[in-house]
ZADO-1210 file (C-alpha; in nm, 4 decimals, padded with zeros to 6 digits):
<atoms>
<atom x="-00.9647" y="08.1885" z="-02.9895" code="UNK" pos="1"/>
<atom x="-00.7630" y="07.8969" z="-03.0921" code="UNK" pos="2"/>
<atom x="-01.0493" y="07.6869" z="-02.8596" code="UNK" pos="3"/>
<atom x="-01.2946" y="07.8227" z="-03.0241" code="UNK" pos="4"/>
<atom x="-01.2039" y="07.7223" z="-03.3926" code="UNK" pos="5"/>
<atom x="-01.1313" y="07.3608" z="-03.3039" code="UNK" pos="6"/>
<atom x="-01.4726" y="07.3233" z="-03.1185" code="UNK" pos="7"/>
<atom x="-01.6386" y="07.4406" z="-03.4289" code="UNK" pos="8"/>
<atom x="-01.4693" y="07.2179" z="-03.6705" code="UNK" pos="9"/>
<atom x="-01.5405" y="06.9320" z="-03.4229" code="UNK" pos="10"/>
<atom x="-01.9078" y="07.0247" z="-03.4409" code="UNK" pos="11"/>
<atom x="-01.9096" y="07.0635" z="-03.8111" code="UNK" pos="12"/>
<atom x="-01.7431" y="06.7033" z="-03.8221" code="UNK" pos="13"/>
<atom x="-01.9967" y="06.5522" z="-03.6372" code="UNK" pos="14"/>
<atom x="-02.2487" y="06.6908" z="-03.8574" code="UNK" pos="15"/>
<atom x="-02.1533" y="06.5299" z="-04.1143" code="UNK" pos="16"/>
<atom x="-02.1271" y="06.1947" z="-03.9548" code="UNK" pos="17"/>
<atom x="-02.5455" y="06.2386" z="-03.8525" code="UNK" pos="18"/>
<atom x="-02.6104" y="06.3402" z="-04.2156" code="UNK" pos="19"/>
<atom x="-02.4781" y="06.0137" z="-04.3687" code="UNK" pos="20"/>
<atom x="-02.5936" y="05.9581" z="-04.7401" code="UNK" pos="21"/>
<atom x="-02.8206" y="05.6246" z="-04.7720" code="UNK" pos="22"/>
<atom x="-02.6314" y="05.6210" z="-05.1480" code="UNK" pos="23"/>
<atom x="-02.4029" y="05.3612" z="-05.2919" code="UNK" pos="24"/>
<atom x="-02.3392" y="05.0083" z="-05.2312" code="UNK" pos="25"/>
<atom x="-02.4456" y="04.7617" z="-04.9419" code="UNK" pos="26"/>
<atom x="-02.4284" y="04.3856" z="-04.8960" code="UNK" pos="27"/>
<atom x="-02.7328" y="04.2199" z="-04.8184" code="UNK" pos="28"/>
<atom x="-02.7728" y="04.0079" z="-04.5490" code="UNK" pos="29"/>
<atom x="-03.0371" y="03.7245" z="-04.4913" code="UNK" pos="30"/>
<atom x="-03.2007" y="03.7804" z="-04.1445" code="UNK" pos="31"/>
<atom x="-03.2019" y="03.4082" z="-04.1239" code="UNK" pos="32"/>
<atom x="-02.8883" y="03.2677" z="-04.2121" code="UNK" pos="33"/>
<atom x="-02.6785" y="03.5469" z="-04.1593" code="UNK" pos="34"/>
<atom x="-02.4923" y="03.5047" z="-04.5273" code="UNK" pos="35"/>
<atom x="-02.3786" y="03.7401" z="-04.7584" code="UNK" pos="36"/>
<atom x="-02.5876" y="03.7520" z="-05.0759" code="UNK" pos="37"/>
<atom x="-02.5861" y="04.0506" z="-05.2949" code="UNK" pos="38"/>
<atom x="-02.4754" y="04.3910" z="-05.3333" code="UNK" pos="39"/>
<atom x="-02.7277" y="04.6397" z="-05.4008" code="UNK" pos="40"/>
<atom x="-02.6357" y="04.9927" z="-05.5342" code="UNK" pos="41"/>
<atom x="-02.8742" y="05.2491" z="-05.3815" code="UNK" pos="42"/>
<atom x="-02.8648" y="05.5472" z="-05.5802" code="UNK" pos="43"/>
<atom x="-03.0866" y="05.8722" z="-05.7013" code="UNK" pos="44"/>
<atom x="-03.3082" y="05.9146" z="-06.0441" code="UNK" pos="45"/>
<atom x="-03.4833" y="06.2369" z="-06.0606" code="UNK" pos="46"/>
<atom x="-03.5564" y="06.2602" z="-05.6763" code="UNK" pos="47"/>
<atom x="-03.6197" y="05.9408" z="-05.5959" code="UNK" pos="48"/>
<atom x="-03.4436" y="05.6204" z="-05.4868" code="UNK" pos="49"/>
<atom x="-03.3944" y="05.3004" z="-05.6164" code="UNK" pos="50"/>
<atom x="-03.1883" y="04.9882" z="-05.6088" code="UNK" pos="51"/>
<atom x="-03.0031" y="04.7457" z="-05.8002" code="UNK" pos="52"/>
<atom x="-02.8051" y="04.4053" z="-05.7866" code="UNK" pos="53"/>
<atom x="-02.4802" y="04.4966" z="-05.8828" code="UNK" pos="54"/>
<atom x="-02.3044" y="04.1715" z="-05.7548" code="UNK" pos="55"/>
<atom x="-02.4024" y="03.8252" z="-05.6499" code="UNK" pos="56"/>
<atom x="-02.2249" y="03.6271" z="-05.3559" code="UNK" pos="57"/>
<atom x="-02.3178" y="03.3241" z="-05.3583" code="UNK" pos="58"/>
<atom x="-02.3241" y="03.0086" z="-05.6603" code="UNK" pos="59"/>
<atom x="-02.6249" y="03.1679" z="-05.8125" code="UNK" pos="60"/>
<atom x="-02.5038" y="03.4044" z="-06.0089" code="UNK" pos="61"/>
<atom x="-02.6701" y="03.3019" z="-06.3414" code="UNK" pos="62"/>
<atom x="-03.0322" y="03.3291" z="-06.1810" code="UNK" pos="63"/>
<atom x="-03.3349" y="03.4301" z="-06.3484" code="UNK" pos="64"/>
<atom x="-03.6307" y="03.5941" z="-06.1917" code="UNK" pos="65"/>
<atom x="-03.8495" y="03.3065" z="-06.2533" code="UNK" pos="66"/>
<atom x="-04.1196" y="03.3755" z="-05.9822" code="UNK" pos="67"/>
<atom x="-04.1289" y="03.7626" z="-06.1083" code="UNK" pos="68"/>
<atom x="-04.4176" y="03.8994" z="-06.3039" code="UNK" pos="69"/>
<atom x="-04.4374" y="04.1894" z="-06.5375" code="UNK" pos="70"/>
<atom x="-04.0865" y="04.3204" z="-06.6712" code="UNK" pos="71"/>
<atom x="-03.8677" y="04.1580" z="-06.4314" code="UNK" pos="72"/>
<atom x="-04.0443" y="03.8194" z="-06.5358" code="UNK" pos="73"/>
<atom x="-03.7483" y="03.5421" z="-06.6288" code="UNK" pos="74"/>
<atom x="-03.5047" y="03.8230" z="-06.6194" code="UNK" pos="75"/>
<atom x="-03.1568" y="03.7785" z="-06.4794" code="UNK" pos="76"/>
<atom x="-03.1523" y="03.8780" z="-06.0818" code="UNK" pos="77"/>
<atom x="-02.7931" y="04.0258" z="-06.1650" code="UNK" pos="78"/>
<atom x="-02.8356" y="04.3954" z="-06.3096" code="UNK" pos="79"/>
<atom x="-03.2093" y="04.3554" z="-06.1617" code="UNK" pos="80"/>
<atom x="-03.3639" y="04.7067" z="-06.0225" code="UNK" pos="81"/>
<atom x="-03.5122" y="04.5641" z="-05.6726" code="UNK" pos="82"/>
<atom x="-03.5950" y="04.8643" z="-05.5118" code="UNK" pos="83"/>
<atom x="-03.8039" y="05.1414" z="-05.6681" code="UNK" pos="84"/>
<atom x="-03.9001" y="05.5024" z="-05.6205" code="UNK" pos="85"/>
<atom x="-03.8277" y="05.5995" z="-05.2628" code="UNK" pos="86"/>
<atom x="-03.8512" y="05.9601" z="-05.1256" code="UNK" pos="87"/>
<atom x="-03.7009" y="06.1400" z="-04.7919" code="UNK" pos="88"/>
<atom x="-03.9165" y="06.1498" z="-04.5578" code="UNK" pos="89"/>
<atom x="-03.7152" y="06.2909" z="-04.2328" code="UNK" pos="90"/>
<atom x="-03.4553" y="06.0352" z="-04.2143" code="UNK" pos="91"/>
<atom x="-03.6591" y="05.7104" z="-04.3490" code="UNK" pos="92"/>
<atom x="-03.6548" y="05.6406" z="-04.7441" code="UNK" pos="93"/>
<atom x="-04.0184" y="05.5300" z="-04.8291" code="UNK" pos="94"/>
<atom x="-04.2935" y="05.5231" z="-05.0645" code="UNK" pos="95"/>
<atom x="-04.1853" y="05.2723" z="-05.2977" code="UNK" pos="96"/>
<atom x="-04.1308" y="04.9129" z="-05.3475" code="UNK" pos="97"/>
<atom x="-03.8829" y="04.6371" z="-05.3396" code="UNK" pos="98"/>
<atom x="-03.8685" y="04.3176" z="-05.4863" code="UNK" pos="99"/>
<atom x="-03.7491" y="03.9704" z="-05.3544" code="UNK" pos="100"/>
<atom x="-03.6504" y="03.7696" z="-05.6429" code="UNK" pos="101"/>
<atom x="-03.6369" y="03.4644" z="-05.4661" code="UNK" pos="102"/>
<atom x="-04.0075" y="03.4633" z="-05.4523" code="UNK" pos="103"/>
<atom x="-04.1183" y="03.7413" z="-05.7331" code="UNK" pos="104"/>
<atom x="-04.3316" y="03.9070" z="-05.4556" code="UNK" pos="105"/>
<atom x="-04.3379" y="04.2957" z="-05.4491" code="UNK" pos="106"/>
<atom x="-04.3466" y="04.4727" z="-05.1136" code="UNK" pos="107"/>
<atom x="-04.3836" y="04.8334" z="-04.9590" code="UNK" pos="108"/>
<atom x="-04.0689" y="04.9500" z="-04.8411" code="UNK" pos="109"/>
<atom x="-03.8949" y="05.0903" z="-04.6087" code="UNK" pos="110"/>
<atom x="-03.4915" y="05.1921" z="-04.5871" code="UNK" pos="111"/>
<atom x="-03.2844" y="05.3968" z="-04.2662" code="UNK" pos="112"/>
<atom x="-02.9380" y="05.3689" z="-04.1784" code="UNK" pos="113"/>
<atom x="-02.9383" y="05.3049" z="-03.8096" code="UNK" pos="114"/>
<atom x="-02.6982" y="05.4617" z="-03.5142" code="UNK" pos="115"/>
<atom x="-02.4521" y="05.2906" z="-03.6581" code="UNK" pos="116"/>
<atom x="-02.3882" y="05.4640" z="-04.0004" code="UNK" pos="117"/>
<atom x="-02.2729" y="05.1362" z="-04.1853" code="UNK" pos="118"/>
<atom x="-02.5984" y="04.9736" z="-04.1166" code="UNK" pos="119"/>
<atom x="-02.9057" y="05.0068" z="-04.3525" code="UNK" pos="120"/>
<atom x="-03.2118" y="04.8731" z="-04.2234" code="UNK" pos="121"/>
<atom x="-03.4310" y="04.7089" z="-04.4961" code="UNK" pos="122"/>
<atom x="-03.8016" y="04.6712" z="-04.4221" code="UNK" pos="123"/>
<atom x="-04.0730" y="04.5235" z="-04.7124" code="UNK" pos="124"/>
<atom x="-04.4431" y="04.5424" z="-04.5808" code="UNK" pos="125"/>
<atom x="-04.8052" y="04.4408" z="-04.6662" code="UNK" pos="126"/>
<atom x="-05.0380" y="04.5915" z="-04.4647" code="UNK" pos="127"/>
<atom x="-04.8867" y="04.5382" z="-04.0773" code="UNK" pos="128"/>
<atom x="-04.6961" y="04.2491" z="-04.1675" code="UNK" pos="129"/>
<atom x="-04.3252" y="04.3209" z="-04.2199" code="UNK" pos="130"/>
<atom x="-03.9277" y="04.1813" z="-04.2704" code="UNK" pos="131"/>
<atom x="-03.6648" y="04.3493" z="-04.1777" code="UNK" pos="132"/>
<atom x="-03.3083" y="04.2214" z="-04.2919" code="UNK" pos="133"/>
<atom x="-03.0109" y="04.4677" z="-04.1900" code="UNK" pos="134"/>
<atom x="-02.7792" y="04.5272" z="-04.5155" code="UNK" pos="135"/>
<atom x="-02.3590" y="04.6022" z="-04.4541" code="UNK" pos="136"/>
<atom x="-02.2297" y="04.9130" z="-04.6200" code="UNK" pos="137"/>
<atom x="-01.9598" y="04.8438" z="-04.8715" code="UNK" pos="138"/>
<atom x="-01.6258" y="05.0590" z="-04.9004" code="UNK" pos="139"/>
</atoms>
């Protein structure tokens, strides 16, 4: 009996481990250089996802969104909502956009946390053309 009850906790455990939550805060990661940039809270609004800088790790913390357009235009990049309106769909956020303020461009978008659960896999898209950069979760 005893047997029994710890193999069912164990499988509950690992449930929950599968089931990871794609909400709360991740470093960004450029897929070129490999640095640290930004942390980006990822959290729900009325069934949907979004995200926002929350942090900026490198000297540019005083940038404006220069290259934006619309109401992001010349606004600061820190406090700046970047990814917007995301649904579930299975276990791939998408349906919404993201912005890069480096360049103002909007994109599709894509988010999943891969295998590894502190991994979130970041992917804007026009058309067939995509970028995927691979984001650290913060604890």
């Amino acid at each position: 009996m005893n047997k029994f009850i710890i193999i069912i906790i164990l499988l509950m455990g690992c449930h929950g481990v599968s089931a990871q939550s794609i909400l709360g805060k991740w470093k960004s990661i450029d897929d070129e250089t490999g640095e640290a940039k930004s942390i980006v809270e990822i959290y729900e609004k009325n069934g949907k996802v979004y995200g926002k800088i929350v942090d900026i790790l490198t000297a540019k913390r005083d940038a404006l969104c220069n290259k934006c357009k619309g109401k992001n235009k010349d606004k600061p990049v820190l406090g700046m909502v970047i990814i917007e309106g995301l649904e579930k769909e299975d276990n791939v956020y998408e349906g919404g956009t993201i912005i890069n303020p480096e360049n103002g461009k909007e994109y599709k978008c894509q988010l999943k946390i891969e295998e590894d659960k502190d991994t979130l896999r970041v992917r804007g898209y026009v058309a067939f053309f995509y970028k995927t950069q691979y984001w650290k979760r913060v604890e």
